[in-house]
TIRO-2110 file (N, C-alpha, C; in Angstrom, 1 decimal):
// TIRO-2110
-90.9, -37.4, 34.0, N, 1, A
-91.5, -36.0, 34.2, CA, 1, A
-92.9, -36.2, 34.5, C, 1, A
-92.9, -35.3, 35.3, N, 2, A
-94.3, -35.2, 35.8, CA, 2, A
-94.9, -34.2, 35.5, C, 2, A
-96.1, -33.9, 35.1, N, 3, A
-97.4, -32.5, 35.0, CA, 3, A
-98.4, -32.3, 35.9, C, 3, A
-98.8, -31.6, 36.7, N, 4, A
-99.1, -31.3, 37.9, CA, 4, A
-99.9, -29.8, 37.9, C, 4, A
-100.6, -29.6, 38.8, N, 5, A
-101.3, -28.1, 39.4, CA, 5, A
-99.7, -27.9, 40.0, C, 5, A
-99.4, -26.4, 40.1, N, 6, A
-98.7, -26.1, 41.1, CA, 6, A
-99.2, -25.6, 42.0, C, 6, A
-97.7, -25.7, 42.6, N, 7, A
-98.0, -25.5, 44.2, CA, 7, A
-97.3, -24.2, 45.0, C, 7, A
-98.1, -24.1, 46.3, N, 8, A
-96.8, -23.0, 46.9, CA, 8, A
-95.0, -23.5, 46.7, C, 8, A
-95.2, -24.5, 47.2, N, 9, A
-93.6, -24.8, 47.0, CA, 9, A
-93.2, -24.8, 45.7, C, 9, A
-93.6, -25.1, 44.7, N, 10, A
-93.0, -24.4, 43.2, CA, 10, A
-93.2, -23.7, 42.9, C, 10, A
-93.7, -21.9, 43.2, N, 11, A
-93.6, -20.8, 43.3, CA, 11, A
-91.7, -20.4, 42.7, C, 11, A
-90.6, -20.6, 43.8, N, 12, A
-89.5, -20.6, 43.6, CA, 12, A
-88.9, -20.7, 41.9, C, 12, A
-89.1, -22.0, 41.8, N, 13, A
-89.3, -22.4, 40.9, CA, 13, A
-89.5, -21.5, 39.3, C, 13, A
-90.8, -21.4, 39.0, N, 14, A
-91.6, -21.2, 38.7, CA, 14, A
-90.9, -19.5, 38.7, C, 14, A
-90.7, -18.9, 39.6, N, 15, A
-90.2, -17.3, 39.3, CA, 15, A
-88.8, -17.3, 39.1, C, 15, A
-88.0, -18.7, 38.9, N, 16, A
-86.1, -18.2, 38.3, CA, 16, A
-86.4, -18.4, 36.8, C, 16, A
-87.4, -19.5, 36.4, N, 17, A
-87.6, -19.5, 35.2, CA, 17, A
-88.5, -18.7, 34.4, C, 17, A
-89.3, -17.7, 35.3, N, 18, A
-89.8, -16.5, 34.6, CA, 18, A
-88.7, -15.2, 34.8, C, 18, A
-88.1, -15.1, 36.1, N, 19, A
-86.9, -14.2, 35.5, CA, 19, A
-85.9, -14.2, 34.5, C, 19, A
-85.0, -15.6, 34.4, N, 20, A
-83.9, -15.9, 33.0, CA, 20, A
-84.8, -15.2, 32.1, C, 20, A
-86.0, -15.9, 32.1, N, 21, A
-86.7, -15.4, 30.5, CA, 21, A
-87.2, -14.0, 30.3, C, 21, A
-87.0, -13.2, 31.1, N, 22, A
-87.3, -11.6, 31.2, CA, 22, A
-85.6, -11.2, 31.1, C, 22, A
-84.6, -11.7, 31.6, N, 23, A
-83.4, -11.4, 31.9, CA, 23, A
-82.5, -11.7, 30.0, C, 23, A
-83.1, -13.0, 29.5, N, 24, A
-82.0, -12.9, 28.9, CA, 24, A
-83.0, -13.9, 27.1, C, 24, A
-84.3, -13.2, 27.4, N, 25, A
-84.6, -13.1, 25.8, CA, 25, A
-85.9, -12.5, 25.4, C, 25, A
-86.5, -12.1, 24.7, N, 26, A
-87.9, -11.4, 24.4, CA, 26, A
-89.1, -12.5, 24.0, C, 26, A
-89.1, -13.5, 24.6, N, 27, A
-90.1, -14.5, 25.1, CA, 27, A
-91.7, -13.8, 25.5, C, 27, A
-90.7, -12.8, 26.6, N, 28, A
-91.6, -11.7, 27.1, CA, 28, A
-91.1, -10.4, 27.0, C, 28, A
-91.8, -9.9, 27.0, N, 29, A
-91.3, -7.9, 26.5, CA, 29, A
-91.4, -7.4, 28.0, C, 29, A
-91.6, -7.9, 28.7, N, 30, A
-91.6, -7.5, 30.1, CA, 30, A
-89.7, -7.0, 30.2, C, 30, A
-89.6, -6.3, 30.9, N, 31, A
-88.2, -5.7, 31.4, CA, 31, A
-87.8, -6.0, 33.0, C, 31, A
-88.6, -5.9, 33.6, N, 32, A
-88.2, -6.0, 35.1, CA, 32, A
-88.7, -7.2, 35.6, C, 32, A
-87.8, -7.8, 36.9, N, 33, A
-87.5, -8.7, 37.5, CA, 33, A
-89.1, -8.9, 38.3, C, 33, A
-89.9, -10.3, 38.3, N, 34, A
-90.8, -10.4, 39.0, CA, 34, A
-90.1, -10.6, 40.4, C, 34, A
-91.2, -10.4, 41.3, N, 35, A
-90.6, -10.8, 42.9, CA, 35, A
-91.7, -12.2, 43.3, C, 35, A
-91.3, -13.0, 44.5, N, 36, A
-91.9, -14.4, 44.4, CA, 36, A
-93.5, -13.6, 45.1, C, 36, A
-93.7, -12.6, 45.8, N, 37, A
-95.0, -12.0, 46.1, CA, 37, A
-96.1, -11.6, 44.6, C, 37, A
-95.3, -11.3, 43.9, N, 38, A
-95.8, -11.1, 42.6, CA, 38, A
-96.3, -12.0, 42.0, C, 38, A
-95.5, -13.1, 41.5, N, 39, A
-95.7, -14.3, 41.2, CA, 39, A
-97.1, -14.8, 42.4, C, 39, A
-97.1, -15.2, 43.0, N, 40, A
-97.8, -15.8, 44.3, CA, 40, A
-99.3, -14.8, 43.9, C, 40, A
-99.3, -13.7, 43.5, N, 41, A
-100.3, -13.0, 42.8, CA, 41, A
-101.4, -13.3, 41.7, C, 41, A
-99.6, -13.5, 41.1, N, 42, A
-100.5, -14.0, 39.4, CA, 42, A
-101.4, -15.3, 39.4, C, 42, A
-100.3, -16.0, 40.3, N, 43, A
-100.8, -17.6, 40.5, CA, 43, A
-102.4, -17.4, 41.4, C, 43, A
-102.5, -16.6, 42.2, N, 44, A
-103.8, -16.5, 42.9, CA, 44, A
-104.7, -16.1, 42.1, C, 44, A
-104.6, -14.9, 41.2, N, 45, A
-105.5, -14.3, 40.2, CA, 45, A
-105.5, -15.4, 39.0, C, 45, A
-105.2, -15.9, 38.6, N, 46, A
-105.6, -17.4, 37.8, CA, 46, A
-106.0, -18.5, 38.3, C, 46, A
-106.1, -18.8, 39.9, N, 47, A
-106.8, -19.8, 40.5, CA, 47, A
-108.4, -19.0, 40.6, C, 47, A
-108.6, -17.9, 40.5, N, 48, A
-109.5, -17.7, 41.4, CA, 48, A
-110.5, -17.1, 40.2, C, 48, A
-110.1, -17.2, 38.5, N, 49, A
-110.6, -17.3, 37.5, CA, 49, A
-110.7, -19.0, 37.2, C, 49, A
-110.4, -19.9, 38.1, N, 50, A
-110.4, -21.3, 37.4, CA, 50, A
-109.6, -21.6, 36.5, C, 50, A
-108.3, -20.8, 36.4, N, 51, A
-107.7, -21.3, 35.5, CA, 51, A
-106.4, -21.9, 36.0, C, 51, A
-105.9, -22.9, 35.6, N, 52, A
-104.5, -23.7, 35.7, CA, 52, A
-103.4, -22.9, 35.5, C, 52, A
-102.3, -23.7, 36.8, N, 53, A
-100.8, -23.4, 36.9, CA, 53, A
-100.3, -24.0, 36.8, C, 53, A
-100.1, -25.1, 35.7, N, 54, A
-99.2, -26.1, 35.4, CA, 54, A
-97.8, -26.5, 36.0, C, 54, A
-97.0, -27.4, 36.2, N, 55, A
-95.8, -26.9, 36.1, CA, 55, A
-95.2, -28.7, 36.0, C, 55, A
-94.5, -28.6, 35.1, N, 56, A
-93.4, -29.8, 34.8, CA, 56, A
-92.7, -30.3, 35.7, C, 56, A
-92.4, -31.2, 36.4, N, 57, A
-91.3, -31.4, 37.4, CA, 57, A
-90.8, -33.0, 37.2, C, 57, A
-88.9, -32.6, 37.4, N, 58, A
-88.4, -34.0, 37.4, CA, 58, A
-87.5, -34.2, 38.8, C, 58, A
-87.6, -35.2, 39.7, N, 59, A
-86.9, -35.3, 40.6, CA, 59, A
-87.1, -33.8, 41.4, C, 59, A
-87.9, -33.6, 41.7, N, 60, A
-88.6, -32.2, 42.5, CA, 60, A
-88.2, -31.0, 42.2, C, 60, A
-87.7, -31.0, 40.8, N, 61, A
-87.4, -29.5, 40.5, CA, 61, A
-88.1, -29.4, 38.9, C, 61, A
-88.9, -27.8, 39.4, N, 62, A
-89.7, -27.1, 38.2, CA, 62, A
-88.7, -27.0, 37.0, C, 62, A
-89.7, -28.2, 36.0, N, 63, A
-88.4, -28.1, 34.5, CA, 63, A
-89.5, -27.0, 33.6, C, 63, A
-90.5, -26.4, 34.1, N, 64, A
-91.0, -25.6, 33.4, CA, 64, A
-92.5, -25.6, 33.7, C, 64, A
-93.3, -24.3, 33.4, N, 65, A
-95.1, -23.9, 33.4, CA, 65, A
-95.7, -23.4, 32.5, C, 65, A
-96.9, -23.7, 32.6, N, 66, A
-98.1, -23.7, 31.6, CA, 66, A
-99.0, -22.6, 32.4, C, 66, A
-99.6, -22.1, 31.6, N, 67, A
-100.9, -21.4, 32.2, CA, 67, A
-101.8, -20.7, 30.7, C, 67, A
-103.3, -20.3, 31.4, N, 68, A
-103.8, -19.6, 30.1, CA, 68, A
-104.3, -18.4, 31.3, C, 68, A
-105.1, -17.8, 30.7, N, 69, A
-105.9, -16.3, 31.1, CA, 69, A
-106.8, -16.1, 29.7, C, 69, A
-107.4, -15.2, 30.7, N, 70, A
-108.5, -14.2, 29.5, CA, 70, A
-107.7, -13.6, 28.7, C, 70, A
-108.0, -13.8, 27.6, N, 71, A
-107.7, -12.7, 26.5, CA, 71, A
-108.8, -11.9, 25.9, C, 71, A
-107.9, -10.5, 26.1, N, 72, A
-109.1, -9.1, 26.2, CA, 72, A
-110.3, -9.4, 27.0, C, 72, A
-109.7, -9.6, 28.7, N, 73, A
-111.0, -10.1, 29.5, CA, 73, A
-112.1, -8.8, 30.0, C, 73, A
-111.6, -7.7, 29.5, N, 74, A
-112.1, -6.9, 29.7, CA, 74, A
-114.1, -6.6, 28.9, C, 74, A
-113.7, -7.3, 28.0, N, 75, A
-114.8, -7.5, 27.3, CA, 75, A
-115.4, -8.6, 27.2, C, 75, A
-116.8, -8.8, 27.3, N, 76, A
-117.6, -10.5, 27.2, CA, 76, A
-117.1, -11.4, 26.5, C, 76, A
-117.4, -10.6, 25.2, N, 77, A
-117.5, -11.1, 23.8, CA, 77, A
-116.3, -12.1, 23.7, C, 77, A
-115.1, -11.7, 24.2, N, 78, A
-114.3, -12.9, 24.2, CA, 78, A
-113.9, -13.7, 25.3, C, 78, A
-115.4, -14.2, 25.8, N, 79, A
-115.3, -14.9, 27.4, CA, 79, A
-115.2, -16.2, 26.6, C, 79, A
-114.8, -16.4, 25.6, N, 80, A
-114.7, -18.5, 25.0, CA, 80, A
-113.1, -17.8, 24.4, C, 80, A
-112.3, -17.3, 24.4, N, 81, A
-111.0, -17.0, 23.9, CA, 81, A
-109.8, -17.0, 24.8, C, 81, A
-108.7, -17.9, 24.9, N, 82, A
-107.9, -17.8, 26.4, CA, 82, A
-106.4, -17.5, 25.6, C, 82, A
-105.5, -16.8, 26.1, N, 83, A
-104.5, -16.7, 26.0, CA, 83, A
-103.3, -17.5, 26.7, C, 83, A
-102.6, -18.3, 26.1, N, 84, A
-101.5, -19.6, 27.3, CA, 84, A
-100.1, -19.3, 27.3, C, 84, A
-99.2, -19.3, 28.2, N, 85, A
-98.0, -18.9, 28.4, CA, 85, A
-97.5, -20.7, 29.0, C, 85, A
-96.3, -20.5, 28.0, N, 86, A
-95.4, -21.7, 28.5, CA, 86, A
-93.6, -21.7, 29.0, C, 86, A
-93.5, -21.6, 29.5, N, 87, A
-91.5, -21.4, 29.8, CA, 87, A
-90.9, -22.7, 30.3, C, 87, A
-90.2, -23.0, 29.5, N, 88, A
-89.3, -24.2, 29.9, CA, 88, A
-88.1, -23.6, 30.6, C, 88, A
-87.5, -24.0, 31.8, N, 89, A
-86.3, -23.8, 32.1, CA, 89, A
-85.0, -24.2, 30.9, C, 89, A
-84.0, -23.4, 30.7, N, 90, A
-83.2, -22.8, 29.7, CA, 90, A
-82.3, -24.7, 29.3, C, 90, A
-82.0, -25.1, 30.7, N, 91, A
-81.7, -26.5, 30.1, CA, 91, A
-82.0, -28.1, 30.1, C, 91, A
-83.9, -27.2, 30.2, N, 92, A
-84.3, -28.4, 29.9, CA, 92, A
-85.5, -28.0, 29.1, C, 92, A
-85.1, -27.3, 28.0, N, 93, A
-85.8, -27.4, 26.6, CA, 93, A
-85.4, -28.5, 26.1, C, 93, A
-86.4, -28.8, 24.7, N, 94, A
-86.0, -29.7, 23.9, CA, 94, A
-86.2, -30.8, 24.1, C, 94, A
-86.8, -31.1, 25.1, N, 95, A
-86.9, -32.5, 26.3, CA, 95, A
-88.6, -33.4, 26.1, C, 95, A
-89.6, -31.7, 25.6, N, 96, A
-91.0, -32.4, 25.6, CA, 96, A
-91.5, -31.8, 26.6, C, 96, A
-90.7, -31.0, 27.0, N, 97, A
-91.3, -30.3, 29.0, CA, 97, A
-92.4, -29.1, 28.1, C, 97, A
-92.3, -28.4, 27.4, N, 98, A
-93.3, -27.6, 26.7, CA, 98, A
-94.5, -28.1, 26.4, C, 98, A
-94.4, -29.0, 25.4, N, 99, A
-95.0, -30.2, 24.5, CA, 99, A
-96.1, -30.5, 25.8, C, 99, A
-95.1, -31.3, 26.6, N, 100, A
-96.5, -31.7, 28.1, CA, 100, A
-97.3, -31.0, 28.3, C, 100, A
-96.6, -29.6, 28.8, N, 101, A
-97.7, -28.7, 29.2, CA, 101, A
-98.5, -28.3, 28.4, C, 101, A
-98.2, -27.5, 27.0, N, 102, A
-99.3, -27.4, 26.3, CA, 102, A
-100.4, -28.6, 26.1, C, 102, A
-100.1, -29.4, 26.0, N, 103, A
-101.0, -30.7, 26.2, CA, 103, A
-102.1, -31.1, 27.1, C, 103, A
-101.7, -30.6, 28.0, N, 104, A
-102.2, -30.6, 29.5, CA, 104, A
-103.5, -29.4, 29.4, C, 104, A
-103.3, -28.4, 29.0, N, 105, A
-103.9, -27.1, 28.8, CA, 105, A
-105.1, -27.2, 27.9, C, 105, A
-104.7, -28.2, 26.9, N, 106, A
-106.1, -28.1, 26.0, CA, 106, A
-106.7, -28.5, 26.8, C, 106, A
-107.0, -29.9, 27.1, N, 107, A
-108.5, -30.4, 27.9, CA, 107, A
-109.1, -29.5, 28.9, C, 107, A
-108.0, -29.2, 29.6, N, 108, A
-108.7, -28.2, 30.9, CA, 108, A
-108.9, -26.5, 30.1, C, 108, A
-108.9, -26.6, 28.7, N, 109, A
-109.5, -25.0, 28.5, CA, 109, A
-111.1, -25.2, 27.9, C, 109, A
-110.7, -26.8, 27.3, N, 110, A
-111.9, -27.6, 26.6, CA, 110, A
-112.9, -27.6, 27.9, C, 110, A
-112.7, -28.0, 29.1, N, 111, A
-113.9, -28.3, 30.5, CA, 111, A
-114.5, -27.1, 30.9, C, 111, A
-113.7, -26.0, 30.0, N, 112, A
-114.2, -24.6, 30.9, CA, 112, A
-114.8, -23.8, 29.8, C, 112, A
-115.4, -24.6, 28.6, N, 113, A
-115.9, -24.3, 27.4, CA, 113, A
-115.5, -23.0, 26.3, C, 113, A
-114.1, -23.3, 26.7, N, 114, A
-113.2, -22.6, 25.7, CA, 114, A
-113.2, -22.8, 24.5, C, 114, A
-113.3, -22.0, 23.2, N, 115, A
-113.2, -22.2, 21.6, CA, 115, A
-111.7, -22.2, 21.1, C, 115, A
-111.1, -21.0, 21.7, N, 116, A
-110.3, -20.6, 20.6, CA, 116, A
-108.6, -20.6, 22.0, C, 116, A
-107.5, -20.9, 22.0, N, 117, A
-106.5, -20.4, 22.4, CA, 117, A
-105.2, -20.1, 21.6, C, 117, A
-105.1, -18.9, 22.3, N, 118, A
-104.0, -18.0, 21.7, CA, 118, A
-102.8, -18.2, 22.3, C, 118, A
-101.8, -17.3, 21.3, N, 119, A
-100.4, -17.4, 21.9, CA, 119, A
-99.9, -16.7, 21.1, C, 119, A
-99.4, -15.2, 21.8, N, 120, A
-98.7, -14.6, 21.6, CA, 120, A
-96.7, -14.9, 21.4, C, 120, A
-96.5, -14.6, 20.1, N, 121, A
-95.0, -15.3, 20.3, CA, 121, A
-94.1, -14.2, 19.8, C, 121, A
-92.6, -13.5, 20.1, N, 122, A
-92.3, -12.7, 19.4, CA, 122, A
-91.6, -13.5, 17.6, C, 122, A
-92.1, -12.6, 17.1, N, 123, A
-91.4, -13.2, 15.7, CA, 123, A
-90.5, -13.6, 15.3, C, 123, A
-89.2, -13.2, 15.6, N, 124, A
-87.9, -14.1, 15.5, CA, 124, A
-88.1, -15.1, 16.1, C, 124, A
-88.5, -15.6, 16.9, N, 125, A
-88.5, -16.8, 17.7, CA, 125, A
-88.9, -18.0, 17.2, C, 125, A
-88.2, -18.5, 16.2, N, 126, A
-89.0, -19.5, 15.1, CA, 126, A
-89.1, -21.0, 15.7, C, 126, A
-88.3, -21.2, 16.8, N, 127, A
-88.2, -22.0, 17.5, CA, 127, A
-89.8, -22.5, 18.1, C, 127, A
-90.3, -21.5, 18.5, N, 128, A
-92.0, -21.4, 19.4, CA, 128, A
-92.6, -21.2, 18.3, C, 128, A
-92.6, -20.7, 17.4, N, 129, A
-93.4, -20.5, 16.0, CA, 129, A
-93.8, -22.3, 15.9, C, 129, A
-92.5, -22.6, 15.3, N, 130, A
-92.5, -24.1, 14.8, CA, 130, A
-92.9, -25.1, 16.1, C, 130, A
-92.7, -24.8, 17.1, N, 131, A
-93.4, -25.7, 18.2, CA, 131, A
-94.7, -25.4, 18.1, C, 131, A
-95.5, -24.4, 18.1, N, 132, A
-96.9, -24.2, 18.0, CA, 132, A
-97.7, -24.8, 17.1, C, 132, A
-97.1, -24.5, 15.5, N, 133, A
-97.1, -25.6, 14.4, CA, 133, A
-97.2, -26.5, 14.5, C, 133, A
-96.3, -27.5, 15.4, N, 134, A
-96.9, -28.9, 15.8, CA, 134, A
-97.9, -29.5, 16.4, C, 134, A
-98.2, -28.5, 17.4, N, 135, A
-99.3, -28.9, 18.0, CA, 135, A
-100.7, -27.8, 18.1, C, 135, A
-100.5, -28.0, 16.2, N, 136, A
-102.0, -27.3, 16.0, CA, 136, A
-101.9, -25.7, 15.9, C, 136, A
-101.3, -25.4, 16.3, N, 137, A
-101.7, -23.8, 16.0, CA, 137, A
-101.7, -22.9, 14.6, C, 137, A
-102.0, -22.0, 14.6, N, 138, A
-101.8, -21.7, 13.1, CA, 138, A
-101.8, -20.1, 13.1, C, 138, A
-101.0, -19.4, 12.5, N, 139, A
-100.8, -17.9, 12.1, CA, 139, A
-101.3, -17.2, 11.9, C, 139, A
-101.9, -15.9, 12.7, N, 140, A
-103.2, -15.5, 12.2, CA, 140, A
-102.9, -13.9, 12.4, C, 140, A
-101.9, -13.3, 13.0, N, 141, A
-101.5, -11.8, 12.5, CA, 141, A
-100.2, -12.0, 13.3, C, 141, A
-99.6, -11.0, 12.3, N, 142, A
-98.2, -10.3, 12.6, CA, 142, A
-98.0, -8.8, 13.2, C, 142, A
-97.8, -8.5, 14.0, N, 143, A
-98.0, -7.1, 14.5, CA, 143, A
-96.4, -6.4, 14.2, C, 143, A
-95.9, -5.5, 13.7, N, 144, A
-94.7, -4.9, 13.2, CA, 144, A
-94.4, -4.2, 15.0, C, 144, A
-93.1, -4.2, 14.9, N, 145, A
-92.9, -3.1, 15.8, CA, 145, A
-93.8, -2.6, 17.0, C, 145, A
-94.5, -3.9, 17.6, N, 146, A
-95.5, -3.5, 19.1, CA, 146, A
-94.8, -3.3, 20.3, C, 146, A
-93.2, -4.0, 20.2, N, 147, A
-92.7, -4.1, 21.4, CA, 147, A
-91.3, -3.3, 21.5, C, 147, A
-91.0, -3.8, 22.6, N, 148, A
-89.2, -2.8, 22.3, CA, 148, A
-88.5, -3.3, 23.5, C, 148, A
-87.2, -3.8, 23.4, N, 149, A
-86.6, -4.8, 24.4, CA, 149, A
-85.1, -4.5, 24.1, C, 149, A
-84.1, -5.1, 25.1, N, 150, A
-82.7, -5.1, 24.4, CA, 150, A
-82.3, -3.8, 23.2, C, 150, A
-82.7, -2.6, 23.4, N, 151, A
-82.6, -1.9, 22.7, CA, 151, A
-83.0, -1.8, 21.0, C, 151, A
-84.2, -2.7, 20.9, N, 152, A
-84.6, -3.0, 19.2, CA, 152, A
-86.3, -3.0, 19.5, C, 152, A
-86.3, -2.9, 18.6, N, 153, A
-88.1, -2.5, 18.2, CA, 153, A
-88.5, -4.3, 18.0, C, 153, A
-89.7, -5.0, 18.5, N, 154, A
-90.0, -6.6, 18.4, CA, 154, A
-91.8, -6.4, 17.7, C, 154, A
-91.2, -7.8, 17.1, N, 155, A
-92.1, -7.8, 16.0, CA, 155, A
-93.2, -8.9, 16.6, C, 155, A
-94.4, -9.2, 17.2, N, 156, A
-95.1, -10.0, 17.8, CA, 156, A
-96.3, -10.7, 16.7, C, 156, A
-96.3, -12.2, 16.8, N, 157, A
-97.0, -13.0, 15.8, CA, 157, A
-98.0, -13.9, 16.7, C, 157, A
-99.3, -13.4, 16.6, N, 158, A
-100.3, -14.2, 16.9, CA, 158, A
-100.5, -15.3, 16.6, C, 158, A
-100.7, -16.7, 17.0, N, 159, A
-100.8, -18.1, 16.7, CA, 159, A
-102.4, -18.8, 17.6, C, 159, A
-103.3, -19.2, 16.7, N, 160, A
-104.1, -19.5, 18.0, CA, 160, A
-104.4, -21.2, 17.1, C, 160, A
-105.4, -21.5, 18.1, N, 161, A
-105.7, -23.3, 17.9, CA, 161, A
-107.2, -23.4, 18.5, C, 161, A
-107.8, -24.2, 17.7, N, 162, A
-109.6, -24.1, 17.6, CA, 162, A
-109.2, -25.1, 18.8, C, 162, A
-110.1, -25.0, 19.7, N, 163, A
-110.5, -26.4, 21.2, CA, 163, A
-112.0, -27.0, 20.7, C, 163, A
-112.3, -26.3, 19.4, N, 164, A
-113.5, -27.7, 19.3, CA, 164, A
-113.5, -26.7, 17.5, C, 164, A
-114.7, -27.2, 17.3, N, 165, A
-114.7, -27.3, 15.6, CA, 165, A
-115.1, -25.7, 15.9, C, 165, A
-114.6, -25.0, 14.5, N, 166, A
-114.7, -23.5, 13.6, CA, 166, A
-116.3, -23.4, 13.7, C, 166, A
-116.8, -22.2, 14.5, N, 167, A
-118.2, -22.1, 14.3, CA, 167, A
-119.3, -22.6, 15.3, C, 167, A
-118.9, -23.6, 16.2, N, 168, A
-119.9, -24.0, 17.4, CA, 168, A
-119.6, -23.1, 18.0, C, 168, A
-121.2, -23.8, 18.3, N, 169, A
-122.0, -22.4, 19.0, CA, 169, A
-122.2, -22.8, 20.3, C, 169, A
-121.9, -21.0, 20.6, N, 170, A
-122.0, -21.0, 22.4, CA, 170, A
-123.3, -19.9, 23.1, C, 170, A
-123.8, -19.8, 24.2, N, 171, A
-124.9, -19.1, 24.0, CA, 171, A
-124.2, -17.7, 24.4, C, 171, A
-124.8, -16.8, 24.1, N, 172, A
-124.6, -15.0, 24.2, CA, 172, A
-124.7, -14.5, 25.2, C, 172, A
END
């Protein structure tokens, strides 16, 4: 397995394993199908903040992606705070294809003098809970009832992970 920037050619890729996970679990509370223009979007508006598009590949096919963004980039105050999204294709979880990418994502959120990254996870999902757990993250609010999917109301659990020590300081 390889960890990589992506590329236009893993676009394809990169949007069957963001549709399954819109299509067939609350990973994301998104409802509708991305299109590969869309995608090709997202991917542009995260290059053009400096931020990484990871993507896992074995024998030339996307086993899954990484990425971060601003969280609440609307406001300064949390210009050291990034939010990361990871999706493994459905059968090739369990493999470490997650594990890579998150891995991959610290250093390069560390170079871009990031403190704090988040990860939004829906609550049932104890699966991503406990993978986050491993690699550092830790629980820090539960939100009741923010989302609504498959016909049920979803319960969303904040998890974040310090990128350098609690309290360094950055300038204002």
């Amino acid at each position: 397995m390889q960890v990589r920037e992506a590329g236009d050619a893993d676009l394809p890729g990169i949007l069957d394993i963001y549709n399954d996970v819109i299509r067939t679990s609350t990973a994301v509370y998104s409802i509708d199908a991305v299109t590969i223009e869309e995608q090709r979007e997202w991917v542009a508006a995260r290059r053009v903040r400096g931020f990484p598009v990871l993507v896992a590949t074995d024998a030339a096919q996307v086993l899954g992606f990484a990425s971060f963004g601003d969280w609440r980039g609307v406001w300064a105050g949390y210009r050291y705070t990034v939010e990361h999204s990871v999706h493994v294709r459905a059968d090739a979880r369990r493999r470490g294809v997650g594990r890579e990418l998150v891995e991959a994502l610290i250093p390069r959120a560390r170079e871009l003098g990031k403190h704090v990254m988040i990860g939004g996870i829906d609550a049932a999902n104890l699966d991503s809970i406990l993978f986050h757990q491993r690699l550092g993250f830790e629980r820090v609010a539960h939100f009741h009832e923010v989302g609504r999917k498959f016909g049920r109301w979803l319960d969303l659990v904040f998890m974040q992970r310090w990128l350098d020590a609690p309290g360094a300081t950055r300038p204002d």
